[in-house]
C-alpha positions, -999 to 999 in steps of 0.1 A, spaced: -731 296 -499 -731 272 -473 -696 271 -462 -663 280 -461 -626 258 -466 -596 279 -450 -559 262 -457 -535 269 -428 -507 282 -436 -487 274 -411 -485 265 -371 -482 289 -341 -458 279 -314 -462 299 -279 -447 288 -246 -483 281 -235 -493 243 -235 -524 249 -216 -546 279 -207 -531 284 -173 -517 313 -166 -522 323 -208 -527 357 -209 -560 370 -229 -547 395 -250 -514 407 -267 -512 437 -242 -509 415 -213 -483 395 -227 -457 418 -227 -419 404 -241 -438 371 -237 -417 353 -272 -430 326 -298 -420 317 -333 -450 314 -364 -438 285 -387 -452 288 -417 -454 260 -441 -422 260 -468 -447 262 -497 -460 300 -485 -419 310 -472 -422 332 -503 -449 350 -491 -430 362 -463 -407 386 -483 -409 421 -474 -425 413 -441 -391 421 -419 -398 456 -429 -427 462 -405 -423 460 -366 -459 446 -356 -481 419 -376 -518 406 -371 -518 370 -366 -554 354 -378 -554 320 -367 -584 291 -359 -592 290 -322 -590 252 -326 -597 241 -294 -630 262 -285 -661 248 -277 -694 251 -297 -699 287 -306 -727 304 -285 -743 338 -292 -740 351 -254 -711 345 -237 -696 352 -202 -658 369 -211 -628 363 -191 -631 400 -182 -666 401 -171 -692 380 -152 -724 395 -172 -734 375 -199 -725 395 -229 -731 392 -272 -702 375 -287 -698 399 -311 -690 424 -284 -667 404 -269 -630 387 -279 -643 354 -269 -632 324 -289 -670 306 -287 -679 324 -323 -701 313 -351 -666 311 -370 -636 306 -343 -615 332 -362 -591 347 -336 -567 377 -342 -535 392 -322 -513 419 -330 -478 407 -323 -444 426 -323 -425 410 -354 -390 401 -340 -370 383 -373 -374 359 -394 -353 334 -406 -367 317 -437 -400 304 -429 -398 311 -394 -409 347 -378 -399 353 -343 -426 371 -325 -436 385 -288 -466 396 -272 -482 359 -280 -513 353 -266 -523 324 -281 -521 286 -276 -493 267 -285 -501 242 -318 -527 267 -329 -532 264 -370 -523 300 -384 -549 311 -412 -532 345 -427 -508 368 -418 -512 411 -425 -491 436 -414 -502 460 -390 -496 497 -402 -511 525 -376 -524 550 -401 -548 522 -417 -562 516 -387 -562 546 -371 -597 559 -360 -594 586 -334 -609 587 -305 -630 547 -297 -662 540 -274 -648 506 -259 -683 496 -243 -685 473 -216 -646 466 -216 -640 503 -204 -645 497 -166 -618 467 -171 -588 487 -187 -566 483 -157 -576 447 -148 -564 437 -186 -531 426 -180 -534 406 -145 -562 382 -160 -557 351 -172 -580 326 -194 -599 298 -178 -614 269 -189 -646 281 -200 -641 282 -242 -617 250 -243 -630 214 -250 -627 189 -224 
């Protein structure tokens, strides 16, 4: 198998036109509000969904560059693997955010913590349920040492098209 065709399902709307001052990750975009359209022919698919408080949104990081297998992230200035990094230069620009599930209203969920560019195409929705995911105590690698830093950095330029 050569490839892979994903449909979006819908369209991720986020108060952030450009990467400046975008926050990299969920947790550093505290209260920070958006709304998921999703496309009237998968509304139904939404039922039951208003039941959970958080979601995972997996959506097409659309406007990275050509994958690389080493990257620099936003975090770090040491080149580091991309599969041990949340960097959107991937073989397959699959991103995913955990989001705090608001309301929705029809085919519209209202969402905070967005970290993600406005216009992005969304690829799936799951929700997020702790005791499926929980795994104890985690080894976070190189990321430890930047814990604290997480919230005040912001994405550059260095993953988006020109």
């Amino acid at each position: 198998m050569d490839s892979i065709t994903f449909n979006f399902i819908g369209i991720i709307h986020s108060p952030y036109k450009t990467l400046e001052n975008m926050p990299i990750q969920p947790s550093a975009a505290q209260g920070i509000a958006g709304t998921i359209e999703v496309f009237p022919e998968y509304a139904q698919g939404l039922d039951d969904l208003d039941g959970f408080s958080h979601i995972y949104l997996i959506y097409h990081f659309h406007r990275s560059k050509a994958w690389r297998l080493k990257v620099i992230p936003f975090l770090d200035d040491v080149e580091r693997g991309v599969f041990a990094t949340r960097a959107p230069a991937r073989p397959n620009a699959i991103g995913l955010s955990v989001v705090k599930l608001i309301k929705r209203e029809a085919n519209q969920l209202q969402v905070e913590n967005i970290d993600i560019l406005d216009g992005t195409p969304l690829l799936d929705i799951k929700p997020y349920i702790p005791e499926m995911n929980a795994t104890g105590r985690c080894r976070t690698g190189w990321f430890s040492k930047y814990k604290k830093t997480l919230k005040e950095k912001k994405s550059d330029q260095r993953f988006i098209d020109s």
